[in-house]
C-alpha positions as a printed NumPy array, in Angstrom:
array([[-20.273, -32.108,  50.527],
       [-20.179, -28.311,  51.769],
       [-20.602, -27.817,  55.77 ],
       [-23.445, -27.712,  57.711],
       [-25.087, -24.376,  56.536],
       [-26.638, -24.089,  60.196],
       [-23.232, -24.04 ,  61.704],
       [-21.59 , -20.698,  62.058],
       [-19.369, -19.9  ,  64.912],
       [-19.876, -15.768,  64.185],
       [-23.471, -16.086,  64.904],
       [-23.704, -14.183,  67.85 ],
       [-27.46 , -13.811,  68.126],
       [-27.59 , -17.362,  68.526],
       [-24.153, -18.043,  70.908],
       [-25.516, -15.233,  73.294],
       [-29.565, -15.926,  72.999],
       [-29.417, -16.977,  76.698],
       [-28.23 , -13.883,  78.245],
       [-29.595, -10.827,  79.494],
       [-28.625,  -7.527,  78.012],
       [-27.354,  -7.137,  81.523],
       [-25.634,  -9.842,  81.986],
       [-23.804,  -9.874,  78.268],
       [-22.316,  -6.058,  79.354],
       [-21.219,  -7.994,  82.853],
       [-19.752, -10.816,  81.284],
       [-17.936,  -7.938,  78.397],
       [-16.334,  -6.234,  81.688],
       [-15.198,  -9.427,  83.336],
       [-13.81 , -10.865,  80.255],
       [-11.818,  -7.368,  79.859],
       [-10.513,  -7.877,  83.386],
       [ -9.485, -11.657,  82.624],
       [ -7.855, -10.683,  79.083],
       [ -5.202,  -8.678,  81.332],
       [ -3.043, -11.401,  81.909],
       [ -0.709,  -9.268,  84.498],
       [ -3.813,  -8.559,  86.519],
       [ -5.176, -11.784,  86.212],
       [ -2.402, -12.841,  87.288],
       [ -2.32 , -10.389,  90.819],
       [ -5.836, -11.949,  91.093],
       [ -4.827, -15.405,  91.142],
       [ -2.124, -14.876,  93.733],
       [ -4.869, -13.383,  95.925],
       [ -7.104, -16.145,  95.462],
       [ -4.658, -18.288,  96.524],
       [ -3.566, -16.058,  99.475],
       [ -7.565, -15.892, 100.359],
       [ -7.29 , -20.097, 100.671],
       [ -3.72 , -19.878, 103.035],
       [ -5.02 , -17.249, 105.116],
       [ -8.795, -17.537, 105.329],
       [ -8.974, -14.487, 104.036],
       [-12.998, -12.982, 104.076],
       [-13.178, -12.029, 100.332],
       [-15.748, -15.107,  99.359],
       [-17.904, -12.318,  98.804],
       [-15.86 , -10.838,  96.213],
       [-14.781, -14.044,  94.426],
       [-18.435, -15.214,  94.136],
       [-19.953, -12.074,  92.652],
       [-17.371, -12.53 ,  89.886],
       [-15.243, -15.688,  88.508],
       [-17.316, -17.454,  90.474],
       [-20.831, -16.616,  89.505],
       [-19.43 , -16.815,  85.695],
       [-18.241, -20.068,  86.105],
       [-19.978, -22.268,  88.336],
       [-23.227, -23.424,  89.161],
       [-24.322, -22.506,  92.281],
       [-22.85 , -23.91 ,  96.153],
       [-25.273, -26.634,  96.196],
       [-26.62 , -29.013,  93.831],
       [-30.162, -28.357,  94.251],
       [-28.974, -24.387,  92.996],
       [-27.605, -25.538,  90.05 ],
       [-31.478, -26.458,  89.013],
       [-31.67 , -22.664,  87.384],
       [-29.064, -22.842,  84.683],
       [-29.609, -26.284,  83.86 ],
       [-33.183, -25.797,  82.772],
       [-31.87 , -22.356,  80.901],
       [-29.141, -24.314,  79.168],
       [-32.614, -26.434,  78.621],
       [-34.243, -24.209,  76.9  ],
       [-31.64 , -24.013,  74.179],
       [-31.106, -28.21 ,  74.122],
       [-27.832, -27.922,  75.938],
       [-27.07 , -30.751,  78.401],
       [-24.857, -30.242,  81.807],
       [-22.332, -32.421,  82.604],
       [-21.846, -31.969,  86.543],
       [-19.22 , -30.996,  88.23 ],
       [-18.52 , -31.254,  92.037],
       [-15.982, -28.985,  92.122],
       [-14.159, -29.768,  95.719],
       [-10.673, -30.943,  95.775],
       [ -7.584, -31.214,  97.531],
       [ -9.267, -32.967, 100.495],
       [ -6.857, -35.502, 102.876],
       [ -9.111, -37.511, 104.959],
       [-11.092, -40.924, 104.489],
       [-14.692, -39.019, 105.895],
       [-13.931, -36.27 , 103.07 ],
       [-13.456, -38.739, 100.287],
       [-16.346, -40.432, 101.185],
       [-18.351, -37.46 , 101.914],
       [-17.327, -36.9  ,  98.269],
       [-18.388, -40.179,  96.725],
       [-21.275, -39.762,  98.171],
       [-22.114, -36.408,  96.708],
       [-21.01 , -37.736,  93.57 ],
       [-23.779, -40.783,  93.74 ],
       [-26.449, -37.894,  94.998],
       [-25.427, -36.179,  91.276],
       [-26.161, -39.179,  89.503],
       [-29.384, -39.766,  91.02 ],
       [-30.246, -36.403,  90.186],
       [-29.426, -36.225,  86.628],
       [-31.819, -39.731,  86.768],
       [-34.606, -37.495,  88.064],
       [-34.272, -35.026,  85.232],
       [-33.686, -37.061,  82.26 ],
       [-37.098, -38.033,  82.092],
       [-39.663, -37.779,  78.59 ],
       [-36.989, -38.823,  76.676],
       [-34.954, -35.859,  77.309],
       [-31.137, -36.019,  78.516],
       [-31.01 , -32.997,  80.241],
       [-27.636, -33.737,  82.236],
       [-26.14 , -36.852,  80.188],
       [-22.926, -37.073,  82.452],
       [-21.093, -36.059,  85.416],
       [-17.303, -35.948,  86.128],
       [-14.909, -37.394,  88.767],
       [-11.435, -36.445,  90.007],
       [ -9.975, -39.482,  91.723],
       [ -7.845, -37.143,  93.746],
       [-10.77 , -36.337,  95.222],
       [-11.419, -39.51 ,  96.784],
       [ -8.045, -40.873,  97.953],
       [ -4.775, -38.935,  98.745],
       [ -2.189, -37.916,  95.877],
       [  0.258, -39.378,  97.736],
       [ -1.191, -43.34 ,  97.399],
       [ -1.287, -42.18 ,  93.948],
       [  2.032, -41.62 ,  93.467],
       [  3.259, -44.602,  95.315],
       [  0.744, -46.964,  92.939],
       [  1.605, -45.217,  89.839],
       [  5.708, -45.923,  90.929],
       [  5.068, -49.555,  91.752],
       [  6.48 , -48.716,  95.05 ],
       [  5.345, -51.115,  97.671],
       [  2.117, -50.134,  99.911],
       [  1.729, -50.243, 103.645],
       [ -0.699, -52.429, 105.49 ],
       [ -2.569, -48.871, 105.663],
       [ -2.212, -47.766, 101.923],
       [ -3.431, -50.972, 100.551],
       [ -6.258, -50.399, 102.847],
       [ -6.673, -47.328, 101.184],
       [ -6.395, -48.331,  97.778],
       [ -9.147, -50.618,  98.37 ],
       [-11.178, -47.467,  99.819],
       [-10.408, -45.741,  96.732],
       [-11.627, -48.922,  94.278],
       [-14.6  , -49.733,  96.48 ],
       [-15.608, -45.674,  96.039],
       [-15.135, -45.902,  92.467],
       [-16.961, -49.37 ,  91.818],
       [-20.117, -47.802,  93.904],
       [-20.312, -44.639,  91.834],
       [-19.553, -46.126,  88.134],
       [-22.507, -49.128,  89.601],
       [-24.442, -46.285,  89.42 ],
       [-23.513, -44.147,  86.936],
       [-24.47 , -47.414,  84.749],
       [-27.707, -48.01 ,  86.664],
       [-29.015, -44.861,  85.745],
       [-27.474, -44.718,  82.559],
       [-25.19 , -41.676,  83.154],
       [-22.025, -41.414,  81.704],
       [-19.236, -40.694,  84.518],
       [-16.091, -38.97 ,  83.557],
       [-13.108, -39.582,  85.006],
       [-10.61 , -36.348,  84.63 ],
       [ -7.009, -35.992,  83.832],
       [ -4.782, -35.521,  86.514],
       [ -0.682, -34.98 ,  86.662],
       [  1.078, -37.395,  84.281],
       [  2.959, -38.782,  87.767],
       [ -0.138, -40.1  ,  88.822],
       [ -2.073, -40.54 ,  85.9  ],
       [ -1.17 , -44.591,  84.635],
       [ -2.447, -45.163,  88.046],
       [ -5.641, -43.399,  87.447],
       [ -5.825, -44.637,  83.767],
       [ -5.41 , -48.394,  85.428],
       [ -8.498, -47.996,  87.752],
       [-10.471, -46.354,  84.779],
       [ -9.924, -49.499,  82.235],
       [-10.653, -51.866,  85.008],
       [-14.483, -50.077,  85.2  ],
       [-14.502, -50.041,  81.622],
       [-13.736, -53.086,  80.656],
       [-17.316, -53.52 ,  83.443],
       [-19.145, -51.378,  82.542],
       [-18.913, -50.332,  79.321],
       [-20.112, -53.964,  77.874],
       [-23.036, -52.43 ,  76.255],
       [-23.   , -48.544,  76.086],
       [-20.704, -46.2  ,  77.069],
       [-20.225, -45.358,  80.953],
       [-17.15 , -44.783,  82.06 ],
       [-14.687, -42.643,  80.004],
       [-11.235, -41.899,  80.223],
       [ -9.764, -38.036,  79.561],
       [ -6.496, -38.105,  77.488],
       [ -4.674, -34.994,  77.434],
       [ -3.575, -34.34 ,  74.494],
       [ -1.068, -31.652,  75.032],
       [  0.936, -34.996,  76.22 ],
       [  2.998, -36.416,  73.476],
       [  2.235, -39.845,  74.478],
       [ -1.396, -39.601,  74.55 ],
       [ -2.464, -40.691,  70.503],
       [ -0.46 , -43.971,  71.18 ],
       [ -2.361, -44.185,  74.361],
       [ -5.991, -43.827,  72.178],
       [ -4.969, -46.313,  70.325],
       [ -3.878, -48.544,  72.584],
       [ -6.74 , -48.296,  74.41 ],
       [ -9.056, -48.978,  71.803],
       [ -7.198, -52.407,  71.34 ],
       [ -8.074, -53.448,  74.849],
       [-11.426, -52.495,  74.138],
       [-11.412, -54.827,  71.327],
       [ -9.578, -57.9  ,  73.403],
       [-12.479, -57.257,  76.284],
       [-15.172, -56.514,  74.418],
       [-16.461, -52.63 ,  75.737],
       [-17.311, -49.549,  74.318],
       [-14.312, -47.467,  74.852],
       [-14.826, -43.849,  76.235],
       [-13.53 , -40.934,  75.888],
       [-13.089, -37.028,  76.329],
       [ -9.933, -35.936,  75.003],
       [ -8.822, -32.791,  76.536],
       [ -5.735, -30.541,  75.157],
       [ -4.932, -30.09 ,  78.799],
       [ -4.493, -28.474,  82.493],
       [ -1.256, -28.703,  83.739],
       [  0.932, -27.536,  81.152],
       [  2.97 , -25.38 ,  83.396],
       [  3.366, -27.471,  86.197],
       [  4.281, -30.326,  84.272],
       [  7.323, -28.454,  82.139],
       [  8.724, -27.19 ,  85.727],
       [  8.63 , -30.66 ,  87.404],
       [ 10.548, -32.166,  84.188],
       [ 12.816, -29.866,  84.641],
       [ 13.552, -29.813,  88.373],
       [ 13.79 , -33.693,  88.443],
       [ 15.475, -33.948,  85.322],
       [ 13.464, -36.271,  83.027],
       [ 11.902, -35.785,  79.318],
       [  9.123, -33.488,  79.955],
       [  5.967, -35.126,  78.66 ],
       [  4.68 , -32.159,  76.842],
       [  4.414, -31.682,  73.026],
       [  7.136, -29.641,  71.458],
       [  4.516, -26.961,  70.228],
       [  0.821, -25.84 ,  69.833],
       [  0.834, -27.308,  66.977],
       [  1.373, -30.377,  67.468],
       [ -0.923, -30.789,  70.312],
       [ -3.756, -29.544,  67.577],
       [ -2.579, -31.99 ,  65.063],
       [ -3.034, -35.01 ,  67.969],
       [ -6.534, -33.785,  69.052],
       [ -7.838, -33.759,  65.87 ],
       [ -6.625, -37.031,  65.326],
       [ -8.044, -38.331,  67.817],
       [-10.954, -37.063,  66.28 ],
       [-10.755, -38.793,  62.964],
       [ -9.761, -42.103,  64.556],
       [-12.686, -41.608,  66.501],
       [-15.427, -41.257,  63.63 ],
       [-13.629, -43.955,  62.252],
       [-14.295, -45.853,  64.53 ],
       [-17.762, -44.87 ,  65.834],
       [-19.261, -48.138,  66.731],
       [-16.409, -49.267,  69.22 ],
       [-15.448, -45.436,  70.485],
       [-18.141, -43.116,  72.136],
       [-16.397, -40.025,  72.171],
       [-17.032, -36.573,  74.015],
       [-15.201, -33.476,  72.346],
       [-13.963, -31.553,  75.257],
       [-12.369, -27.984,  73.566],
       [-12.536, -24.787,  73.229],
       [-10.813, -24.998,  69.996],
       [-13.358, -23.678,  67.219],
       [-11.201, -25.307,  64.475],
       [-11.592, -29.046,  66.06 ],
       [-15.338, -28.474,  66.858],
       [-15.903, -27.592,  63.293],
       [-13.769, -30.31 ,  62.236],
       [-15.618, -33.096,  63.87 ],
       [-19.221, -31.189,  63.094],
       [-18.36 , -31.213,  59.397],
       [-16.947, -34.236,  59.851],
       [-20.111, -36.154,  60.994],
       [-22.101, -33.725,  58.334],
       [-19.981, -35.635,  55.3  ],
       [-20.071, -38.929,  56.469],
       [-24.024, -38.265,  56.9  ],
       [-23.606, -39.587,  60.448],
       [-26.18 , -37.918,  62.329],
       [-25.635, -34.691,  64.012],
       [-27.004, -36.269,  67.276],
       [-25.309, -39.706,  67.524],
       [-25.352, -40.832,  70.665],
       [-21.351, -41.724,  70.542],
       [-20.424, -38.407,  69.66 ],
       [-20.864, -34.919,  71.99 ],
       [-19.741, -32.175,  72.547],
       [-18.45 , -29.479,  75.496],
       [-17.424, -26.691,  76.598],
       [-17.107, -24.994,  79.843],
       [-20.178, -23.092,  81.451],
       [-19.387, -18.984,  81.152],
       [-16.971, -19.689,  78.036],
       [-17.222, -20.462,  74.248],
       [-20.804, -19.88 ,  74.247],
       [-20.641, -19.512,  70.328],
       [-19.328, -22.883,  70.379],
       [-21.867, -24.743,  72.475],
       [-25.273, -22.666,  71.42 ],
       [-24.532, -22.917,  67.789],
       [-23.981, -26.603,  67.754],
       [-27.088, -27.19 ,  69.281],
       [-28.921, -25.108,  67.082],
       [-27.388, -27.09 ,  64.673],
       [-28.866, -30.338,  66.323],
       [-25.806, -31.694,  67.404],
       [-24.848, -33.131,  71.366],
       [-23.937, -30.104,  73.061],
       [-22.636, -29.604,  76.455],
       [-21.643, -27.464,  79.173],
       [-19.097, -28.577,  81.825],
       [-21.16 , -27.231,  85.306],
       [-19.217, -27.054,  88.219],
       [-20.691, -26.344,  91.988],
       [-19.564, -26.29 ,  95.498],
       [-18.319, -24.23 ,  98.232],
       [-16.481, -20.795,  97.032],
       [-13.869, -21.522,  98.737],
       [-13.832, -24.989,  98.187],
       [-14.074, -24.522,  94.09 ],
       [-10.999, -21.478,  93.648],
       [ -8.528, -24.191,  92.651],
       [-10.53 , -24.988,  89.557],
       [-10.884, -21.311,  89.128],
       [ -7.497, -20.593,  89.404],
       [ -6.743, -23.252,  86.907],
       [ -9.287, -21.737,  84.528],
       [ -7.149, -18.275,  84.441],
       [ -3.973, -20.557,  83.933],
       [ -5.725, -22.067,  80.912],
       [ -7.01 , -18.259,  79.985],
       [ -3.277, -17.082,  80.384],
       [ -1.739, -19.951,  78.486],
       [ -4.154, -19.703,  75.783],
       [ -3.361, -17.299,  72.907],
       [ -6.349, -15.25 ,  71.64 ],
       [ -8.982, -17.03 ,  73.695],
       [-10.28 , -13.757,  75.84 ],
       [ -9.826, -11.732,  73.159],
       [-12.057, -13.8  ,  70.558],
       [-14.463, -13.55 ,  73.469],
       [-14.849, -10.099,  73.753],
       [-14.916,  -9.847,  69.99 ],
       [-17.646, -11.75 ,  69.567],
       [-19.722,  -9.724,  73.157],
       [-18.712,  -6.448,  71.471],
       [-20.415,  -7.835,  68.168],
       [-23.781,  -8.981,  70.143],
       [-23.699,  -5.983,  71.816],
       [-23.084,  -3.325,  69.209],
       [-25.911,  -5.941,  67.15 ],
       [-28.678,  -5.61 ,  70.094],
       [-27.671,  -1.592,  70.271],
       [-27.325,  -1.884,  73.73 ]])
């Protein structure tokens, strides 16, 4: 069967319908700016600085990476470019975008934002409309790395880290309870492979509660890991011996870098695949075993990768599943790949955008971790501007 003939990733009237002739030649000159990967990388260092030294550039940092690739400081601002992504049939999966916090009133201030999220995605999936379909979770931002580390070892916990391990499972029980009350998926995200068996631990035990019926809770391989299409399939055997729906959003990955140098400082195999390659090869796997199994997996494609999203969109053309199955979606991250995201939903398919909010300040280490992914990913900013520099020479603007 030939593809989709509504599916073209060059159709830049359609990736770009939502924006502004304004704000397409503002997003053409920021994209420039983030393509230099010398100056993007002076930038990052004084983002970082801005953190250490409470530095007063918020101003500058929100009128630009910022403003491309969040939400708005609040929830309730969000409201504006979720009902634009609306208007196109693009669902938001929510993002509270604070981490790196170190104190019990923090992490719960933080599960209970996360709750307030869910009960505001309830409020707007109404008429049978899923306007924001799911919302994601760091667990290291409710509980301290260092527990983490000391669960994922199998190291021994004081009377006060148990009692903060239970903290962390109570916090994650109460917002999965209801995530599945309101019938929003929750996402739990990746984190560094040295605490991530004790994340992956905590997400199977909500699974294997949650997801008895539909799909809930999902777990976010990375898949830039070696280990990680072993780990899929492993996991969809335990779905099997408890009976769930198993979730999940593979990712290619976010901590690349950091995970090479810690291999190498410490002195152990690093974790990372050998190549680019190979990390496609595994993602796209994942893919197939997915659709394979589509009535046990409810799977999320998380990528910026136009290869894999045409894969699995062609994919679910041939096997005439249908474009919007509610096991399969798809995402991308708000301000990027828009010619990703708008044509699959013109196509009818589960599209996405990944919509992070919060504090400037509070939200520049996921912004600094999108320029690392920029930087690390060859091509990316310049198939961007390509495509702007198409719409705009199209529109004669």
């Amino acid at each position: 069967m030939e593809p989709s003939p509504k599916l073209d990733f060059n159709n830049t009237e359609t990736a770009f319908s939502g924006k502004s002739n304004a704000s397409l030649k503002w997003e053409y000159w920021l994209f420039k700016v983030m393509n230099n990967t010398s100056l993007t990388a002076v930038l990052t260092s004084l983002a970082q600085l801005t953190i250490k030294l409470h530095l007063p550039f918020k101003w500058a940092i929100k009128r630009t990476v910022y403003d491309q690739f969040c939400g708005g400081e609040t929830l309730e601002k969000t409201i504006p470019v979720i009902q634009n992504l609306e208007l196109f049939n693009i669902g938001a999966i929510i993002d509270y975008g604070v981490e790196g916090k170190e104190t019990e009133e923090e992490f719960e201030k933080t599960k209970n934002e996360l709750i307030k999220i869910i009960q505001f995605a309830k409020s707007r999936n109404t008429g049978g409309k899923i306007n924001v379909p799911f919302l994601s979770c760091k667990v290291t931002g409710l509980t301290p790395f260092s527990l983490l580390e000391k669960i994922n070892d199998g190291s021994e916990l004081t009377e006060s880290e148990q009692k903060e391990k239970t903290a962390l499972y109570s916090r994650m029980y109460a917002i999965a309870n209801s995530a599945a009350e309101a019938n929003i998926g929750l996402f739990v995200d990746a984190e560094e492979s040295w605490i991530q068996d004790a994340v992956d631990t905590l997400t199977f035990e909500l699974m294997r509660k949650y997801n008895k019926t539909n799909a809930v809770v999902y777990s976010t391989p990375q898949m830039y890991r070696h280990d990680r299409l072993e780990f899929c399939k492993k996991s969809l055997q335990d779905a099997i011996d408890h009976n769930y729906i198993l979730g999940l959003k593979p990712v290619r990955g976010a901590y690349m870098e950091k995970e090479r140098k810690r291999a190498a400082e410490m002195n152990y195999p690093s974790p990372i695949q050998p190549d680019k390659e190979s990390t496609d090869r595994d993602y796209d796997a994942v893919l197939e075993f997915s659709l394979n199994n589509i009535e046990k997996i409810a799977l999320c494609a998380a990528t910026h990768n136009e290869k894999s999203s045409l894969y699995l969109a062609e994919e679910l053309h041939k096997r005439n599943i249908p474009h919007n199955h509610p096991h399969i979606s798809f995402s991308q991250l708000y301000g990027m790949s828009d010619q990703i995201t708008y044509n699959l939903a013109k196509a009818g398919y589960n599209a996405t955008k990944y919509l992070p909010y919060g504090p400037v300040t509070d939200v520049i280490p996921y912004l600094i971790r999108r320029a690392q992914e920029n930087k690390s990913v060859s091509g990316q900013m310049s198939r961007e501007l390509g495509l702007i520099h198409k719409e705009i020479k199209r529109r004669g603007i």
